[in-house]
N, C-alpha and C positions, 0 to 999 in steps of 0.2 A: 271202272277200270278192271279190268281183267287178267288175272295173275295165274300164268304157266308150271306148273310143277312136275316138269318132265323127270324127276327122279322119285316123284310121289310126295303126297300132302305130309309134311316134317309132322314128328309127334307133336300134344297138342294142342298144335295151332286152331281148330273147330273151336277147343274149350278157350282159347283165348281172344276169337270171334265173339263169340258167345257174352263174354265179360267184358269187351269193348269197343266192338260194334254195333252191337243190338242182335236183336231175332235173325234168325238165319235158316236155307231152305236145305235141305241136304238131297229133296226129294228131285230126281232129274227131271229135265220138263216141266215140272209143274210153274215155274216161274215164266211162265209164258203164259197162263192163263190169267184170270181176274185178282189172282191174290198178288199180283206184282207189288201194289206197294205198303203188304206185310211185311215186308223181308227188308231186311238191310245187307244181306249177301246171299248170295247163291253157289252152291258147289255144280257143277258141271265135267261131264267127261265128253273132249271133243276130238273130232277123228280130223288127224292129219295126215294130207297125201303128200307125196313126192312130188318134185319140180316136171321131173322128166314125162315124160309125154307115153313111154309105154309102163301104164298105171297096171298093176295087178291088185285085185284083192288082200294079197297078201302082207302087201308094202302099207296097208293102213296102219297109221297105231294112234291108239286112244290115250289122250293126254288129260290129268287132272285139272282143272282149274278152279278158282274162285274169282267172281266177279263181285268188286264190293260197288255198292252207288254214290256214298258217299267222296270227293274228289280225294281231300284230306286225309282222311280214314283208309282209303287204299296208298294213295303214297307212307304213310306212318305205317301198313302193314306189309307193303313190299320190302320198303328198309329193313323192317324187324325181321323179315321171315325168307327172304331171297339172299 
């Protein structure tokens, strides 16, 4: 599941991943290669566009997220942290 933090990642919530999620990736991209299942979460920043159809550059904006794998463990950290 994957958790949107359009005001930015709350203080810290990383170190309370950390203590009851498991190992965690901080590093972008890298959770796409062969270490996927070291990680029990991964941080991400991902680019959102607009609805409308004349797109500029400039209307992108990059949003924080965390994706946890576990089902459980992300519903108990969205409650906590959303």
């Amino acid at each position: 599941m994957r958790v949107e933090f359009n005001q930015g990642v709350p203080d810290n919530c990383v170190e309370w991943l950390w203590d009851n999620v498991g190992p965690g990736n901080l590093v972008p991209g890298k959770h796409k290669d062969t270490s996927f299942n070291e990680y029990a979460w991964f941080y991400e920043r991902i680019a959102i566009m607009p609805d409308y159809s004349a797109r500029h550059p400039d209307d992108i904006r990059y949003v924080p997220t965390i994706t946890i794998k576990d089902p459980e463990l992300a519903t108990f950290f969205s409650l906590r942290w959303l």
